[in-house]
N, C-alpha and C positions, 0 to 999 in steps of 0.2 A: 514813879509819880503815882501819888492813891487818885481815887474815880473821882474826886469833888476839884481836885487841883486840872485834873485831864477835862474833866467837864467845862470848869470857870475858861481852860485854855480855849478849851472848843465854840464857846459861847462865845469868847474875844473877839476869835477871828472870825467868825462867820458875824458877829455885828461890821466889824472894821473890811471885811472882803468879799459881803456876800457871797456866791456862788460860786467865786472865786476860792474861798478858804479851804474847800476840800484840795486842790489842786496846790495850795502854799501849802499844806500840811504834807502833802506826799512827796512837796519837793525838798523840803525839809527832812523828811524820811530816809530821802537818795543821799541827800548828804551828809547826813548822820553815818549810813551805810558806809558810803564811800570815806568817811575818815574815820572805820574803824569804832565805831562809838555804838556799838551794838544797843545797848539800855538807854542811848537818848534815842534811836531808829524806833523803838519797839515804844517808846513814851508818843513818839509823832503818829507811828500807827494806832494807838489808839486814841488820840485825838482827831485824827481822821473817820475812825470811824462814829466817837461824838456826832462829830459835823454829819455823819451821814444819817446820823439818828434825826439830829435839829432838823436838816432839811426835808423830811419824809420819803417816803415812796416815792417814787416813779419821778423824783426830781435831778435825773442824772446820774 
């Protein structure tokens, strides 16, 4: 996934989940992992870390 598609993703979920969106992302992550799907795992972790950029510093 390029950085404007992981972004638009990141931006989604933290409108649709607030604080919440970091935590659907990683769970999302685990289960990429868990079925084997290494390149959609590693696409959630960087939309996780989007999210972590959106929400700033010191917010969790």
């Amino acid at each position: 996934m390029d950085a404007l598609k992981t972004a638009e993703y990141a931006r989604a979920l933290y409108t649709a989940h607030g604080d919440r969106a970091e935590a659907e992302a990683a769970q999302k992550m685990r289960e990429s992992q868990a079925a084997g799907n290494q390149q959609e795992a590693q696409d959630w972790k960087a939309v996780r870390s989007a999210i972590r950029q959106i929400r700033g510093p010191n917010q969790g």
